[in-house]
C-alpha positions in Angstrom: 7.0 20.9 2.7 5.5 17.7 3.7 4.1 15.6 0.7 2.3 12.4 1.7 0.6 9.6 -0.2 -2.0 8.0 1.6 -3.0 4.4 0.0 -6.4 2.5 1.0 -5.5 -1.5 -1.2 -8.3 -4.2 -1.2 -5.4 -7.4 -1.0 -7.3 -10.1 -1.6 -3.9 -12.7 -0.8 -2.2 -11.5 2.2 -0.4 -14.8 2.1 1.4 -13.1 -0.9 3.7 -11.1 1.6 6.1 -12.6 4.2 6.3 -10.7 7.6 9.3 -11.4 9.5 10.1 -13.5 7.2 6.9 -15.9 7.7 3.8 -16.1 5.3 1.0 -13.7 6.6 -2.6 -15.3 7.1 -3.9 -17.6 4.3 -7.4 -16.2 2.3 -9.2 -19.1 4.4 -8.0 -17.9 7.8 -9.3 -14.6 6.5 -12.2 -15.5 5.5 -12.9 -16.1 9.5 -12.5 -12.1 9.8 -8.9 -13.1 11.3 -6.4 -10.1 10.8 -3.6 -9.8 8.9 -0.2 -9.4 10.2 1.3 -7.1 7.6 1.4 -2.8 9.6 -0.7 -0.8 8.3 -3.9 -2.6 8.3 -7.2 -1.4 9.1 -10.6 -2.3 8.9 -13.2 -1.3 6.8 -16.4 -0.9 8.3 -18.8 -0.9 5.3 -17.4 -4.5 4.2 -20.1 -7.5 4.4 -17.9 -9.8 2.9 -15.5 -11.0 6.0 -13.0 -12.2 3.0 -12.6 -8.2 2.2 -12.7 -6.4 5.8 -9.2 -5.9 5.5 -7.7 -2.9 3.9 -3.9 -2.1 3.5 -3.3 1.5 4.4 0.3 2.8 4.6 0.6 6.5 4.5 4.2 7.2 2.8 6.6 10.2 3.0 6.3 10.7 -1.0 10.0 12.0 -1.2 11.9 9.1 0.9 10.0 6.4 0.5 9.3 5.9 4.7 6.1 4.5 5.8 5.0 6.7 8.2 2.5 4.5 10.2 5.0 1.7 10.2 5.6 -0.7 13.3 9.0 -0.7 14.0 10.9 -3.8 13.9 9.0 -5.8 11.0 10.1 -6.0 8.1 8.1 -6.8 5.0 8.3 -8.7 1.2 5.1 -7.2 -0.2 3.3 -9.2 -3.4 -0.3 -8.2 -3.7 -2.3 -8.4 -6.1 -5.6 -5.5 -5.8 -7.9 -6.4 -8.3 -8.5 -2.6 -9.6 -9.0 -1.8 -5.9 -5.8 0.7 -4.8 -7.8 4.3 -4.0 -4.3 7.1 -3.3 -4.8 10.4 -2.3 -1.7 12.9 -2.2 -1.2 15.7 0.2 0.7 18.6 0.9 1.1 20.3 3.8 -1.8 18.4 5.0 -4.0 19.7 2.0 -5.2 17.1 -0.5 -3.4 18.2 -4.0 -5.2 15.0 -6.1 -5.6 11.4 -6.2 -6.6 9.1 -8.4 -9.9 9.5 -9.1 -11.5 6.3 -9.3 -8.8 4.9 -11.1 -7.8 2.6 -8.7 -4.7 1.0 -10.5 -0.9 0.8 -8.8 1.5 3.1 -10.1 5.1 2.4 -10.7 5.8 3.9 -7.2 4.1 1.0 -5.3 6.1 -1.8 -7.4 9.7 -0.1 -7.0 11.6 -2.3 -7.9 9.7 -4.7 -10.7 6.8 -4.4 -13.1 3.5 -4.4 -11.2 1.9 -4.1 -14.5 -0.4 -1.8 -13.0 -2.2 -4.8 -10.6 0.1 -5.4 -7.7 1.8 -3.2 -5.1 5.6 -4.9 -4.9 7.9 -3.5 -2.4 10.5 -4.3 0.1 10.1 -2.3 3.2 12.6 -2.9 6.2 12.2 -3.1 10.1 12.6 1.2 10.0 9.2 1.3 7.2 11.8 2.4 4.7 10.5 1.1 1.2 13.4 0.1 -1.2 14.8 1.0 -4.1 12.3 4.2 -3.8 12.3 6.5 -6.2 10.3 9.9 -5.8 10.3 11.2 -9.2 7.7 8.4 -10.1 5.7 9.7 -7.1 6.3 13.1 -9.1 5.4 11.9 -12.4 2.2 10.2 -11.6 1.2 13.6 -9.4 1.3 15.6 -12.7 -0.5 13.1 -14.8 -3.1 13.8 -12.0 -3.3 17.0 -12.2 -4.0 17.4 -15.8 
């Protein structure tokens, strides 16, 4: 059984992550509508602001902690902050099973390894998409607060 989390983050800072080992683009240089470097991002269309056209969109493998629409051979320290703006669904078997509902806080699964306090997706995530120190059975806890 496949069981997928699929994550849509407004990050305001990207400079708060280092790809490759290098800051990613300051807020300024985004401002300019310049992409980030960080995977994973896609644009979002209904955006006016050029400062928020960016969204951070990993879709992760809820059991081993692999980003599935990773580019190979970056690797990643992620420190964002999301201002209430972190939308997850979880699948599956391709089927939608819950999400979280307007609530758009970060879990403990999206700051592994440190206290995101609920604001900020922290992770490590190596040149294969593996995120570190992941552990599913907070993927599996927040899934049955969901559900209630």
């Amino acid at each position: 059984m496949s069981k997928i989390l699929k994550i849509s983050a407004g990050v305001r800072y990207y400079e708060d992550a280092d790809i490759d080992g290098v800051e990613d683009i300051s807020y300024d240089v985004q401002q300019q509508g310049a992409m980030p470097r960080v995977p994973c991002v896609v644009m979002n269309p209904d955006e006016k602001n050029k400062a928020d056209i960016w969204r951070w969109c990993p879709e992760i493998d809820a059991e081993t902690g692999m980003v599935l629409n990773w580019k190979k051979g970056v690797k990643a320290n992620i420190h964002y902050k999301v201002f209430d703006d972190c939308m997850i669904d979880y699948f599956e078997d391709g089927k939608l099973v819950c999400n979280n509902d307007g609530y758009w806080c970060c879990p403990k699964f999206l700051c592994p390894d440190e206290e995101g306090y609920g604001d900020f997706i922290i992770m490590l995530i190596d040149e294969t998409g593996q995120i570190a120190d992941w552990n599913p059975k907070d993927v599996e806890k927040w899934v049955k607060g969901q559900k209630k």
